[in-house]
C-alpha positions in Angstrom: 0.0 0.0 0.0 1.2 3.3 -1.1 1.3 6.3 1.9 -0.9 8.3 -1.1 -3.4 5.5 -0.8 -3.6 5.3 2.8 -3.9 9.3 3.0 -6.9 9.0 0.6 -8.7 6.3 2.8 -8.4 8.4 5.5 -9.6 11.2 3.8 -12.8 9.5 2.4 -13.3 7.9 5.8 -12.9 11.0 7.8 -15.3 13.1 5.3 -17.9 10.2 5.9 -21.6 11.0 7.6 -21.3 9.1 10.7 -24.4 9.0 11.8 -26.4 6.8 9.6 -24.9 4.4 11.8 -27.8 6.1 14.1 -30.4 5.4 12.3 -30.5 1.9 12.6 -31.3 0.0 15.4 -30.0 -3.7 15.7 -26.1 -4.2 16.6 -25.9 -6.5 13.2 -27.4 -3.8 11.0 -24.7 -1.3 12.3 -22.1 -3.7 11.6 -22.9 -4.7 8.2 -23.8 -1.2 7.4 -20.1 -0.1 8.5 -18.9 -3.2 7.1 -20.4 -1.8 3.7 -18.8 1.9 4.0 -15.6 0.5 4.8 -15.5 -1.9 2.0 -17.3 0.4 -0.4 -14.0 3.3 0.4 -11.4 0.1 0.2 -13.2 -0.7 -3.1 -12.5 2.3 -4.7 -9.7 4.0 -3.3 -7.6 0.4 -3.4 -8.4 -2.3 -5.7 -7.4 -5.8 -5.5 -5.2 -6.2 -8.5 -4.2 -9.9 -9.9 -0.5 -9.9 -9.7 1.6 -12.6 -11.7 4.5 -14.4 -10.1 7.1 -16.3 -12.3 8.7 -18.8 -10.6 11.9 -18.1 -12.4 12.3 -14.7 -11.2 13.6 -13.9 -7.6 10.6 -12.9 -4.8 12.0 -9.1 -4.6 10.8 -8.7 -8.3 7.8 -6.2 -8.7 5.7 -5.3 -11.6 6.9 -1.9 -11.7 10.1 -3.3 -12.0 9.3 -5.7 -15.1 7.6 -2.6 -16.6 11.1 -0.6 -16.0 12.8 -3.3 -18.1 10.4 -3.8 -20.4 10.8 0.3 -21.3 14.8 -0.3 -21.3 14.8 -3.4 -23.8 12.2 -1.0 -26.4 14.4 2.0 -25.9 17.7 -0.1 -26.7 15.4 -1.6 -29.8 14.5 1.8 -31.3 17.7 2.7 -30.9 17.5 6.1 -28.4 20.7 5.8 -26.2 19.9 8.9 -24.0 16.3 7.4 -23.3 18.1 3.8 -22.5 20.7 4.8 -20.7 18.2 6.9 -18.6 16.5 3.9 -18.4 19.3 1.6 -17.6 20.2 4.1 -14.4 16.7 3.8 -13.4 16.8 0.0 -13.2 20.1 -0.5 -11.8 19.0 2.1 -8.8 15.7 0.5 -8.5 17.0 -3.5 -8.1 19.8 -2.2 -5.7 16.9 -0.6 -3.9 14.5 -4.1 -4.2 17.1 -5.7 -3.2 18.8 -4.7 -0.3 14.9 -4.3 1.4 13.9 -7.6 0.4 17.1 -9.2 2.1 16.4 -6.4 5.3 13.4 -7.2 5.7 14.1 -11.1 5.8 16.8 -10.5 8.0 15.3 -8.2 9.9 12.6 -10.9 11.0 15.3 -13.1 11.7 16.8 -10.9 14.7 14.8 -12.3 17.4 14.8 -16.1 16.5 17.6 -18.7 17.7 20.6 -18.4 16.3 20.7 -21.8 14.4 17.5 -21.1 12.9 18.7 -17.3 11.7 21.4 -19.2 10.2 19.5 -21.9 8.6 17.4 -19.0 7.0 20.5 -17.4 5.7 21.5 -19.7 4.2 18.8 -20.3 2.2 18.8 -16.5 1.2 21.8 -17.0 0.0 21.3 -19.9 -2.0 24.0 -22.4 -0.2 23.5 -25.6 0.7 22.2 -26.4 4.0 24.8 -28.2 6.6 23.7 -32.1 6.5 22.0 -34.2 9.7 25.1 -35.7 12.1 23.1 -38.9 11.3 23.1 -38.2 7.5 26.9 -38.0 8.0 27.0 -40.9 9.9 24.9 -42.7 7.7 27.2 -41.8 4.7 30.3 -43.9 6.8 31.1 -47.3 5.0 31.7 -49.8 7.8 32.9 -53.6 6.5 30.8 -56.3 7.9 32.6 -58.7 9.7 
């Protein structure tokens, strides 16, 4: 949710008439009556959008950012350097920025867990292998039997 968004919910909610909730009389009324206003303002003011994920490209990806790209590569097609190279800046700045808020913010969450498990998680972000079992190593031993 943008901060513009939330601003305009509170505007429309703030600019509401409050007292039709008044005029009714049962509890369950007034609830799905402000149920109704609520939804009505979320409705409007903030969609639900569908949103595509491909599993190929790495969770800090945005549309925004695909549409950045997506400018860059038709820039670099038609040929205008100034308006690619603007364009390349743009998308450089904004995965940098993606990036290292995606990784704070998993880290971040990490901070008040044990320490093997903030490891473990680490890890994965990082995309290493995972430390094996002590009973996956022992199982891995070739003993002769005797």
């Amino acid at each position: 949710m943008r901060k513009i968004r939330t601003q305009e919910l509170g505007r429309y909610l703030s600019l509401l008439d409050w007292d039709i909730l008044n005029h009714v009389t049962s509890c369950e009324a007034k609830q799905q009556l402000f149920e109704d206003l609520v939804n009505t303002g979320l409705d409007i003011i903030m969609p639900l959008k569908k949103s595509q994920l491909h599993s190929n490209n790495p969770p800090w990806i945005t549309p925004e950012f695909i549409n950045l790209i997506k400018r860059r590569q038709q820039a670099l097609a038609q040929k205008h350097l100034t308006v690619y190279r603007y364009y390349r800046n743009l998308v450089n700045r904004e995965r940098k920025r993606l990036r290292s808020h995606y990784f704070s913010s998993k880290v971040g969450q990490l901070k008040n867990t044990k320490p093997s498990a903030w490891w473990h998680e680490l890890k994965k972000i990082s995309g290493m292998q995972c430390s094996t079992d002590s009973g996956s190593v022992y199982s891995q031993l070739n003993f002769d039997q005797v």
